[in-house]
TORLOMAR-77419 format. One record per residue (C-alpha): y, x, z; residue number from 0; chain. Coordinates in pm, 1 decimal. Each point is the difference from the previous one (the first is absolute). Example, Ala and Ser with C-alpha at 12.3 -4.5 7.8 and 13.67 -1.06 7.14 Angstrom:
# TORLOMAR-77419
[[-450.0, 1230.0, 780.0], 0, "A"]
[[344.0, 137.0, -66.0], 1, "A"]
//
This chain:
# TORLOMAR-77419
[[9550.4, 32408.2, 7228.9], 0, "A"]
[[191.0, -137.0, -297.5], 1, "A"]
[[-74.7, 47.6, -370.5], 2, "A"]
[[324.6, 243.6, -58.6], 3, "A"]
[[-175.2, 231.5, 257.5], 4, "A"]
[[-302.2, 10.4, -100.8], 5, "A"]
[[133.1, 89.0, -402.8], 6, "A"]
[[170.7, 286.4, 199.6], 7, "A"]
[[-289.3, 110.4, 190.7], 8, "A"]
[[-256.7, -11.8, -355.1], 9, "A"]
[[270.6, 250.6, -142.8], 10, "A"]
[[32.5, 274.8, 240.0], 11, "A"]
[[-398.4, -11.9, -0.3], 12, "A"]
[[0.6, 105.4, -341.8], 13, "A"]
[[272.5, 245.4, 48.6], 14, "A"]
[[-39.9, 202.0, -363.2], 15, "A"]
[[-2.0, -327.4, -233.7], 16, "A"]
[[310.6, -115.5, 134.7], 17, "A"]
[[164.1, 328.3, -5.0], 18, "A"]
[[-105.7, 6.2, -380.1], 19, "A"]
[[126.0, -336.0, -59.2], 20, "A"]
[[327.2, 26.1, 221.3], 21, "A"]
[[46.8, 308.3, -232.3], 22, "A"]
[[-38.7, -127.9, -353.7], 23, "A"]
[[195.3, -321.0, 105.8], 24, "A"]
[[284.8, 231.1, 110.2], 25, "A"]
[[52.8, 202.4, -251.7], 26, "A"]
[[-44.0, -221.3, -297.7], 27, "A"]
[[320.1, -196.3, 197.4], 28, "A"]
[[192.5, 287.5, 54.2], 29, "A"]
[[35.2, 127.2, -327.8], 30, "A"]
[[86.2, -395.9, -88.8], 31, "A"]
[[266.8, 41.2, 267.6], 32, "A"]
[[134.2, 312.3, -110.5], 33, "A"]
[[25.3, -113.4, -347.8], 34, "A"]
[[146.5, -292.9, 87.2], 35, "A"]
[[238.8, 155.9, 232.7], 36, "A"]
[[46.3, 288.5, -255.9], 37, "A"]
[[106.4, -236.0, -295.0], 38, "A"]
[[243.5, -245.4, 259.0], 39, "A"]
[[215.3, 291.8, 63.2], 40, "A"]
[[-16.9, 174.8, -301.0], 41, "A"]
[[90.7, -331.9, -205.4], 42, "A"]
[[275.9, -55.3, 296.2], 43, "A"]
[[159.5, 346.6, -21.2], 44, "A"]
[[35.0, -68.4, -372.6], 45, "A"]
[[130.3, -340.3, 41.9], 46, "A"]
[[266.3, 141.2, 284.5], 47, "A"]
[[156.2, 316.7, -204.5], 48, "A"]
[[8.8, -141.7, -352.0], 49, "A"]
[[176.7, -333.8, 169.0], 50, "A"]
[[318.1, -117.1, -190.2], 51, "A"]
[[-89.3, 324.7, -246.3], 52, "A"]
[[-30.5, -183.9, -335.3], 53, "A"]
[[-3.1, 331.1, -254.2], 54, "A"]
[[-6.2, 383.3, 38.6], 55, "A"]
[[180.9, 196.0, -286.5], 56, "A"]
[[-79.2, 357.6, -38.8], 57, "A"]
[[-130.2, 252.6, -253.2], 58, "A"]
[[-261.0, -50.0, -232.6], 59, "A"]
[[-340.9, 42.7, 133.3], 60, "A"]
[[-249.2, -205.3, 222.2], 61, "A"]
[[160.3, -298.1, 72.5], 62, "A"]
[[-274.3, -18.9, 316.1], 63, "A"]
[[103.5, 342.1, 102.8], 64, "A"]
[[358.2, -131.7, -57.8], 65, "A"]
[[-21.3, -291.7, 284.3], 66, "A"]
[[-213.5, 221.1, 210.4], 67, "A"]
[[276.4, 302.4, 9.4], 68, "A"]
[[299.8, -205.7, 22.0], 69, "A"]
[[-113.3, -295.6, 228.5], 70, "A"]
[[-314.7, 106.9, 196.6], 71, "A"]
[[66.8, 387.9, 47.3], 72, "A"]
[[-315.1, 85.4, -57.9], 73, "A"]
[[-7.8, 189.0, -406.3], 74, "A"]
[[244.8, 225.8, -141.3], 75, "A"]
[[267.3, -148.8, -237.1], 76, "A"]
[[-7.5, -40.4, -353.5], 77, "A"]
[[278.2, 245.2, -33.7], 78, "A"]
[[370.3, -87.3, -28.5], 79, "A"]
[[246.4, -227.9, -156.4], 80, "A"]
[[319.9, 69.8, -121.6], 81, "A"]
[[328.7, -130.5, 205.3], 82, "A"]
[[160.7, -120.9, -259.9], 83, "A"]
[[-297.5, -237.8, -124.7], 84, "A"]
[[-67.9, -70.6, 326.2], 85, "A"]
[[410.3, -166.1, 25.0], 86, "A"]
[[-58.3, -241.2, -291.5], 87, "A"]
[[-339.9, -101.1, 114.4], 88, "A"]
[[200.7, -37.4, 350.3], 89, "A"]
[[246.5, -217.1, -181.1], 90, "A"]
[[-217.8, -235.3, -202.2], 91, "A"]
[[104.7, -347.2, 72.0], 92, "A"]
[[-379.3, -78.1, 41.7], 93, "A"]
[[-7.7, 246.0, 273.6], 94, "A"]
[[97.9, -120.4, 338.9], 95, "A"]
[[-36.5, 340.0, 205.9], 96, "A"]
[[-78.3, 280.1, -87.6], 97, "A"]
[[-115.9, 302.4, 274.7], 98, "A"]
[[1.6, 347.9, -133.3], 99, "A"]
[[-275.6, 254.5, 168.4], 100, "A"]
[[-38.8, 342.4, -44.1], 101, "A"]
[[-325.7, 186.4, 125.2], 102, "A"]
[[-108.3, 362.6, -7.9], 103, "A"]
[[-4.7, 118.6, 373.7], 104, "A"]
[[-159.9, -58.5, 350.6], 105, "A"]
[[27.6, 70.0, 320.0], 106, "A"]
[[-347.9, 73.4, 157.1], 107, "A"]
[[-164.0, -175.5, -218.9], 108, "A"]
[[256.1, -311.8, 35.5], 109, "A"]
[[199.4, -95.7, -334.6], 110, "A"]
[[372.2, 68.0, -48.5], 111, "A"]
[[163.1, -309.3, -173.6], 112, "A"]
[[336.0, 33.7, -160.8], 113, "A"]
[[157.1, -341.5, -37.3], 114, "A"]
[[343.8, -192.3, 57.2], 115, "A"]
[[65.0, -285.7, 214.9], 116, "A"]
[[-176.2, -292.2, -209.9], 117, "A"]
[[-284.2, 128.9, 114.1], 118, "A"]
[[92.6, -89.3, 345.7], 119, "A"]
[[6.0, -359.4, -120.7], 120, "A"]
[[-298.8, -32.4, -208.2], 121, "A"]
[[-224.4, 85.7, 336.8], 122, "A"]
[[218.2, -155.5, 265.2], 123, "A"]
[[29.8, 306.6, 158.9], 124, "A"]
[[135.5, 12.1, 404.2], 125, "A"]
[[7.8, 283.5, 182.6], 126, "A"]
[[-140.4, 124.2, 375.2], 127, "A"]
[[287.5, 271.8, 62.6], 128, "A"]
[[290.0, 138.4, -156.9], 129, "A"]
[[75.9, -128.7, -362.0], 130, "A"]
[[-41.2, 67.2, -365.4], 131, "A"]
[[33.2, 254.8, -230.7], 132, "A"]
[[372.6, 121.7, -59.8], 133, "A"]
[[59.6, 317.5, -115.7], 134, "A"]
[[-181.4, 204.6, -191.7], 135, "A"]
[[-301.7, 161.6, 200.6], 136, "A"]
[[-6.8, -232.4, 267.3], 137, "A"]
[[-345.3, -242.2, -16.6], 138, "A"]
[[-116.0, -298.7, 183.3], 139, "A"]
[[-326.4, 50.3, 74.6], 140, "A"]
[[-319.2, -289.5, 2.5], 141, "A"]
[[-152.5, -41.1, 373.5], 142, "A"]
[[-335.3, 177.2, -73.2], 143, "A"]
[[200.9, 293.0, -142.4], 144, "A"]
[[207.8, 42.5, 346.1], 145, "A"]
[[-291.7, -56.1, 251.1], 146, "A"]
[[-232.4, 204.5, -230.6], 147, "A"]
[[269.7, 316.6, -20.9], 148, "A"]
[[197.4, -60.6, 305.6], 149, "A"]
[[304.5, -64.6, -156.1], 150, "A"]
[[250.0, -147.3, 189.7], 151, "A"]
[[414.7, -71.5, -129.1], 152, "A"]
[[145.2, 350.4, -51.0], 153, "A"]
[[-318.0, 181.1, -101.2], 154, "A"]
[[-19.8, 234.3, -261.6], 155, "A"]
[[-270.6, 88.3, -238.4], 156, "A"]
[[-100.2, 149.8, -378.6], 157, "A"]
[[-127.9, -167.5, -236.3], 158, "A"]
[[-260.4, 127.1, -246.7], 159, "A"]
[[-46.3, 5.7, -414.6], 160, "A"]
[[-284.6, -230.1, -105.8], 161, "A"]
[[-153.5, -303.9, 149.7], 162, "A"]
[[-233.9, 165.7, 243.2], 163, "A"]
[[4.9, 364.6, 48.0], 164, "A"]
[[222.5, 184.8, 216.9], 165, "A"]
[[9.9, 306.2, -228.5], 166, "A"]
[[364.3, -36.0, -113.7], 167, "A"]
[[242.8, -61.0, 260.0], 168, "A"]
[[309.8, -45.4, -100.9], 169, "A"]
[[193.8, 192.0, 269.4], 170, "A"]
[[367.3, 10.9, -174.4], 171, "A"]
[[64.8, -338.6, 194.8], 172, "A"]
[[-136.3, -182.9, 306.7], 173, "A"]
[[-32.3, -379.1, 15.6], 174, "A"]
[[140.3, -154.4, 290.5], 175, "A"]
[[-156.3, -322.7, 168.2], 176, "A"]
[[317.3, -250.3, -2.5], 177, "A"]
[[-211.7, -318.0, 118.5], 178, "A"]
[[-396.5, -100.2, 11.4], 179, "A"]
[[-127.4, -339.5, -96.2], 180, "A"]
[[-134.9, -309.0, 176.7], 181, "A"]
[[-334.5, -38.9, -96.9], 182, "A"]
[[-61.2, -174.8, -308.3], 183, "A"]
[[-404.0, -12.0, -63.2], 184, "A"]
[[67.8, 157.3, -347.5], 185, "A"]
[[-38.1, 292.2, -151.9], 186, "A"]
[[387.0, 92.5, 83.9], 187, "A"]
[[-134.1, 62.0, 356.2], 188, "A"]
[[-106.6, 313.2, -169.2], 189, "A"]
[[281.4, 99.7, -220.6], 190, "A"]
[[307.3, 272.8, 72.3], 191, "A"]
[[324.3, -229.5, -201.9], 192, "A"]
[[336.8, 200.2, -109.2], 193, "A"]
[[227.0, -18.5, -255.0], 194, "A"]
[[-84.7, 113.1, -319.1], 195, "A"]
[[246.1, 231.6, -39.4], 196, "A"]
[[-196.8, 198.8, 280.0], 197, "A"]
[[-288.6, 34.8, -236.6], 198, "A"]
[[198.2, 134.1, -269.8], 199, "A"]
[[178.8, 252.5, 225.9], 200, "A"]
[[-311.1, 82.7, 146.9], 201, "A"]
[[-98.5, 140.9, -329.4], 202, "A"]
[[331.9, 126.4, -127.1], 203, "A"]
[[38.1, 421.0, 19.5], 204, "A"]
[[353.8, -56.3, 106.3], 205, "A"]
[[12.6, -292.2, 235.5], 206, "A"]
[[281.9, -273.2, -65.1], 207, "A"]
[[249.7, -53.6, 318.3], 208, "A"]
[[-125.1, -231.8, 221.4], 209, "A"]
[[166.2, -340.1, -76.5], 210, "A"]
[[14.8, -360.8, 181.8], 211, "A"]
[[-163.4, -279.7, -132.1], 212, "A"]
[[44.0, -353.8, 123.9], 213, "A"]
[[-308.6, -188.9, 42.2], 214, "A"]
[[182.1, -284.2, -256.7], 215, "A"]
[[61.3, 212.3, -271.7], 216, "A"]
[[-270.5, 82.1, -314.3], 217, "A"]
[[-9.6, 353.6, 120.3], 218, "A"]
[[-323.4, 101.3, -219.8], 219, "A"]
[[211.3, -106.0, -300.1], 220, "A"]
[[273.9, 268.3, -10.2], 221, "A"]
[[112.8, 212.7, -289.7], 222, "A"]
[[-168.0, 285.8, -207.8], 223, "A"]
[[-326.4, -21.1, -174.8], 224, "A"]
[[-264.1, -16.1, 319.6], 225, "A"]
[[-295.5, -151.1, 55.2], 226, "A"]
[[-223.4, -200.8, 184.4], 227, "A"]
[[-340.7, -108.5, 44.3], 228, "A"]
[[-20.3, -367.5, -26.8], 229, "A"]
[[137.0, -344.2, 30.1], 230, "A"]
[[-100.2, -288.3, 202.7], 231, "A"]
[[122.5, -307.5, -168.9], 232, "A"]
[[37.9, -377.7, 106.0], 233, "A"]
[[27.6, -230.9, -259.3], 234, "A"]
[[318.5, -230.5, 1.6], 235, "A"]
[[-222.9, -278.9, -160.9], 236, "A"]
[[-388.4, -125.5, -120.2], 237, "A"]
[[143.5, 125.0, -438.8], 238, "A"]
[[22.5, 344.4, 150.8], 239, "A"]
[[-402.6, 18.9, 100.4], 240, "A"]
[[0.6, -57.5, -380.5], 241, "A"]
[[262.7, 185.4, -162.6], 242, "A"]
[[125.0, 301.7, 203.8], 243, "A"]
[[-373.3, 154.8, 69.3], 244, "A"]
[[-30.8, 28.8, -408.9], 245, "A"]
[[360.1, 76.7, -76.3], 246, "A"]
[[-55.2, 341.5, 201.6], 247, "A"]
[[-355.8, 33.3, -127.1], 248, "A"]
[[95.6, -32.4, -406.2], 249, "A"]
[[405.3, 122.9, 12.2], 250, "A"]
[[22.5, 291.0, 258.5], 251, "A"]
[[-213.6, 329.4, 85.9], 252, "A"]
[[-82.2, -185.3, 331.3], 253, "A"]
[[-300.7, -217.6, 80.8], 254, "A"]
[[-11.7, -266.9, 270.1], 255, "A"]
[[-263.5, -97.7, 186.4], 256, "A"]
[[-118.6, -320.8, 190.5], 257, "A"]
[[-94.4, 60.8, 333.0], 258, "A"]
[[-188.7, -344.9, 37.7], 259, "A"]
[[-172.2, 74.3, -318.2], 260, "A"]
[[-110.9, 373.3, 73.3], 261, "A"]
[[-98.4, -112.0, 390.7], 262, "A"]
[[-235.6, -220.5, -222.7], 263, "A"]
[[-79.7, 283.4, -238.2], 264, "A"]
[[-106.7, 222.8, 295.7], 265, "A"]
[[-195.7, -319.7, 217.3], 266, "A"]
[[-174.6, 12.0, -310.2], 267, "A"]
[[-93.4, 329.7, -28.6], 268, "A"]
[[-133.2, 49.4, 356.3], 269, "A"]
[[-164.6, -384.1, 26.8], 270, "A"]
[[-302.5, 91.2, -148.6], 271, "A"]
[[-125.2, 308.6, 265.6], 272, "A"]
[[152.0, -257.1, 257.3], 273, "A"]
[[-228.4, -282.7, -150.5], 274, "A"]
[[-301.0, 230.8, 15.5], 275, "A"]
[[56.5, 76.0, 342.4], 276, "A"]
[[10.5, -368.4, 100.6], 277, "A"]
[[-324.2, -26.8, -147.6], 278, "A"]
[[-145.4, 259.6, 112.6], 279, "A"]
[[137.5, -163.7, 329.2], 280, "A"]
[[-183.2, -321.3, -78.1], 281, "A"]
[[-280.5, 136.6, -48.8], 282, "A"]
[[-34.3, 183.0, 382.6], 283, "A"]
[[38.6, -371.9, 110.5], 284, "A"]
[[-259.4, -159.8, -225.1], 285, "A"]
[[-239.7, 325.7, 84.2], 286, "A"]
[[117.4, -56.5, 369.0], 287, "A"]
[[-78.6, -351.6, 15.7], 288, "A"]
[[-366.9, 57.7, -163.3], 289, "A"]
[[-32.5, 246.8, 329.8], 290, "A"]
[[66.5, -261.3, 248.9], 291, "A"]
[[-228.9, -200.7, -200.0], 292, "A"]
[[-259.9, 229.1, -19.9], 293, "A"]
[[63.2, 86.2, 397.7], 294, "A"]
[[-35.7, -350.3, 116.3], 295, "A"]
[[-249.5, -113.5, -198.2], 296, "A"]
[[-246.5, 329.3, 131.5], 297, "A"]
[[176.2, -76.1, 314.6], 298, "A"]
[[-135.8, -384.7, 20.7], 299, "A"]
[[-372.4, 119.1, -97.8], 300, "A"]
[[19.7, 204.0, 297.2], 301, "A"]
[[138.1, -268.4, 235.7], 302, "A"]
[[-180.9, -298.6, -101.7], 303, "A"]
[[-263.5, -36.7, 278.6], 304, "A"]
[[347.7, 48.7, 239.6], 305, "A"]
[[155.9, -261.3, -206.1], 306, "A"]
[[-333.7, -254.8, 64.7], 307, "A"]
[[36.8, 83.7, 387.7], 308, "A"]
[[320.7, -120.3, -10.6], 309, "A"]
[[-73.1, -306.1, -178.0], 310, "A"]
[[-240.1, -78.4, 264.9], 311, "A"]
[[235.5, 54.6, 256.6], 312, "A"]
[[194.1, -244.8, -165.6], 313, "A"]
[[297.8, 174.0, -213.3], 314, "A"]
[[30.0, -239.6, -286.5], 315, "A"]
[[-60.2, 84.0, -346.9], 316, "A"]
[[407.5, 51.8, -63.2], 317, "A"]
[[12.8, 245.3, 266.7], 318, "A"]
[[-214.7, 197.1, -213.3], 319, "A"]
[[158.5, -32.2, -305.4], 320, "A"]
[[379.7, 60.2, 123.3], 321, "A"]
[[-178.5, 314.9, 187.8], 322, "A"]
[[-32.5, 168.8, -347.0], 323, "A"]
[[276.3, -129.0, -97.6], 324, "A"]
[[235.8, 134.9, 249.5], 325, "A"]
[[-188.0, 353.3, -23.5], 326, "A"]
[[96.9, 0.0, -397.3], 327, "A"]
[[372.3, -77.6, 96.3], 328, "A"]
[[32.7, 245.7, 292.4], 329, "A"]
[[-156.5, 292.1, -230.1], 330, "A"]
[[247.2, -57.2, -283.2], 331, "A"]
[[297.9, -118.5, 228.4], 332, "A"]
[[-26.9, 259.8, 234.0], 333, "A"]
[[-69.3, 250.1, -372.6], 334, "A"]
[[350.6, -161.2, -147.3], 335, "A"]
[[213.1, 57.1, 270.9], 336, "A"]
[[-115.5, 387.6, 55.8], 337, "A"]
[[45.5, 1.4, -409.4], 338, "A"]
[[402.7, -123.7, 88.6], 339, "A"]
[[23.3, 225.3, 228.8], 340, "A"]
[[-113.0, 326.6, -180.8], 341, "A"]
[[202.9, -133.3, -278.5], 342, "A"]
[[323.7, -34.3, 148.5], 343, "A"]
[[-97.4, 390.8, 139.4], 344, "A"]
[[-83.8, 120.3, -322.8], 345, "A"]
[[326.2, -129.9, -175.0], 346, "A"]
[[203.3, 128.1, 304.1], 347, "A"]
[[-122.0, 339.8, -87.3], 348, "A"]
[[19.3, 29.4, -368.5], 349, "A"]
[[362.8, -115.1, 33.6], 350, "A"]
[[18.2, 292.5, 293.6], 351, "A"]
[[-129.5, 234.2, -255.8], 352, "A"]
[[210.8, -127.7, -293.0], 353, "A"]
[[231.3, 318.0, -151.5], 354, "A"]
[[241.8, -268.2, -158.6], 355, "A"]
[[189.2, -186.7, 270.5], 356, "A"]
[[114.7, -289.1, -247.7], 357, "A"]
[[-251.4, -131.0, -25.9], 358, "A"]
[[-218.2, 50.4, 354.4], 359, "A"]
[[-282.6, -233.1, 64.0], 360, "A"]
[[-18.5, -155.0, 409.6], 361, "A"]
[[-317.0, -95.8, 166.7], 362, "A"]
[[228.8, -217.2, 280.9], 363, "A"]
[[97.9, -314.8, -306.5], 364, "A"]
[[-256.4, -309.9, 14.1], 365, "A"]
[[8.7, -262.7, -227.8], 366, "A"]
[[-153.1, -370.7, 43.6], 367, "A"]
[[-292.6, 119.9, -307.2], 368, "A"]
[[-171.3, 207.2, 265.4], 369, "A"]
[[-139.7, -339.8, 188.4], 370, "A"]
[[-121.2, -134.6, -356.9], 371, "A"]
[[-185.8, 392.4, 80.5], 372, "A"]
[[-157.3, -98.4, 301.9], 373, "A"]
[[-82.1, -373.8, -77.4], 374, "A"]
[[-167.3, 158.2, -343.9], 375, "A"]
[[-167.0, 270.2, 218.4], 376, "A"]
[[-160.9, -317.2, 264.4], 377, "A"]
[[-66.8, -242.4, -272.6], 378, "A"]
[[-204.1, 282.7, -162.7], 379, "A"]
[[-196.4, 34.8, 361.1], 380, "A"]
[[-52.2, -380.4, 1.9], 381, "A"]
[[-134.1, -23.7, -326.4], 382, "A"]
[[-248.3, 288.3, 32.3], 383, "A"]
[[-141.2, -131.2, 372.8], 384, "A"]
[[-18.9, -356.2, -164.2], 385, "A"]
[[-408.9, 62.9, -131.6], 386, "A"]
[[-72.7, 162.4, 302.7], 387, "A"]
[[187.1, -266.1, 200.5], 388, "A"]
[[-209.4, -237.6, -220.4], 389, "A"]
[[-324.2, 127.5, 56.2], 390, "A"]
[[62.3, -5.5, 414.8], 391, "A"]
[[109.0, -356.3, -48.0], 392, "A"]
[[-386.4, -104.1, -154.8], 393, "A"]
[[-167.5, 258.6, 267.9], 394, "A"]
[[-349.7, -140.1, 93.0], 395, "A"]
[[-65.2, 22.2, 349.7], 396, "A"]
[[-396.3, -99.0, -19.8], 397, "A"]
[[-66.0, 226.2, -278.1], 398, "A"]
[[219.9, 321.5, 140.7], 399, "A"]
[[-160.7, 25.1, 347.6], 400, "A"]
[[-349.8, -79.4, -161.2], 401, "A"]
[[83.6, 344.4, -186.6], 402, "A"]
[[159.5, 172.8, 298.2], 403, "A"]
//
């Protein structure tokens, strides 16, 4: 019988420590993995939607709840902008693009997004079916939104006042489903894109006639004083991270906001309950590894006058040692990978749970940190077996069968 099987065989005797040990080594590793998990997609989501997204421009207010409205989906706007500011801004030479957006209704819950073409282009947009946005009331549609709703090309549906609630329908028109996109794992998976002229007739008492608009042409800058919600600009060069942000700041009734800076702001804000978690983490593995300690070193006073028969029968001292040894690793090895486990389950269903779908959590990512998890978890069982292991390794043979 070999030394591994005789580790496993000392465990299941002493069936309730290792239950309490497998248990405080799991869970102090899956709330490591879910915060790890938690803060790699969260910091990737961010990363993914405010790509190539140097400055939002809307009204004065929270610049944080300005990014988070206009690029992440998940606030309510600022308020609006005027049309005609929102042209010069549009032609600054410092500005290289400029996407207009305007907000105010859903569609179960999923965001209605008035824009022109260049928004196409500043996401790299390609479709699954059909094709983009042409006339007015016809929407191409993010994947989540058609397999969540069962949309298909052709469908019809009403869209609702306010970000959320279905309260308000606006049943004067019907949006029809002219093409659905390929996924794109960013938040325009879950947005409903038309022209913006849709949004204003949407609202209008008397409804405009229905005109064509060529996905090449600046349709959300027509005539007449409208407006919009915001602006997603591009910079045409590094002076305009300089001088365009405080030009609109200090010259216009505007404000523009950084969305590298407020993703910062807001990391900020949340990093310290996430740092008190991973403490509180650490801790269940320091308290966890003082039980194994505590287990094996009770366990090896009770075993000791075993451990002197098998020196007689000629196991060498080693044996011994790596015995308690390999019990410490199993215990927190065995305790780390059950803590993986239950964290990858626990993510999977807070992101199943999640009312906001732009920014839903999975349990089925893994990332290469989670074997730095498991190593952490065995070293911990290693060091905590080594003064039992120790204390087997000097085990007196004469003096422990004197004593029986």
């Amino acid at each position: 019988m070999n030394v591994l099987t005789i580790g496993l065989k000392n465990l299941r005797a002493n069936k309730l420590n290792t239950f309490l040990n497998l248990l405080l080594v799991a869970f102090g590793i899956a709330i490591l993995t879910v915060l790890l998990l938690a803060g790699k997609q969260i910091n990737d989501k961010l990363e993914k939607n405010a790509k190539d997204i140097d400055l939002v421009v809307g009204a004065k207010g929270s610049p944080l709840q300005l990014v988070l409205s206009s690029i992440y989906y998940i606030d309510f706007p600022t308020g609006n902008i005027p049309l005609s500011d929102a042209q010069k801004l549009a032609a600054n030479p410092l500005v290289k693009r400029a996407v207009p957006l305007a907000l105010g209704d859903n569609y179960n819950g999923y965001r209605i997004a008035g824009t022109d073409s260049s928004f196409i282009g500043l996401y790299g947009l390609t479709l699954k079916s059909g094709r983009f946005w042409k006339n007015d009331f016809e929407v191409t549609i993010g994947a989540n939104v058609a397999a969540a709703q069962k949309l298909t090309i052709g469908s019809k549906f009403y869209g609702a006042h306010g970000l959320t609630g279905q309260s308000d329908i606006h049943k004067a028109h019907a949006y029809i489903v002219a093409g659905i996109l390929a996924p794109q794992e960013n938040v325009v998976d879950n947005l409903v894109l038309t022209n913006i002229a849709s949004v204003w007739g949407m609202h209008e008492a008397e409804p405009k006639h229905t005109e064509e608009h060529h996905p090449g042409e600046p349709e959300a800058f027509e005539s007449g004083e409208k407006e919009i919600t915001t602006l997603l600009i591009q910079y045409r060069s590094p002076m305009s991270v300089v001088l365009f942000p405080r030009m609109v700041n200090q010259s216009t009734n505007m404000q523009a906001a950084s969305p590298a800076m407020e993703s910062a702001r807001l990391f900020s804000l949340i990093g310290i309950g996430v740092e008190t978690l991973q403490w509180f983490a650490v801790l269940i593995m320091v308290i966890s590894g003082i039980s194994v300690f505590v287990s094996l070193y009770n366990s090896l006073k009770e075993r000791r006058y075993d451990m002197a028969i098998m020196r007689t029968m000629g196991a060498p001292r080693l044996s011994l040692f790596g015995l308690i040894i390999i019990e410490g690793a199993i215990l927190t090895l065995l305790g780390s990978i059950i803590g993986l486990i239950f964290g990858h389950l626990i993510l999977h269903l807070i992101g199943h749970f999640q009312t906001s779908g732009q920014s839903r959590l999975s349990g089925f990512i893994f990332d290469i940190a989670e074997c730095y998890l498991i190593l952490t978890g065995l070293l911990i069982g290693i060091i905590a077996a080594l003064l039992p292991a120790v204390q087997a390794f000097r085990t007196d043979i004469a003096n422990t069968l004197n004593k029986g």
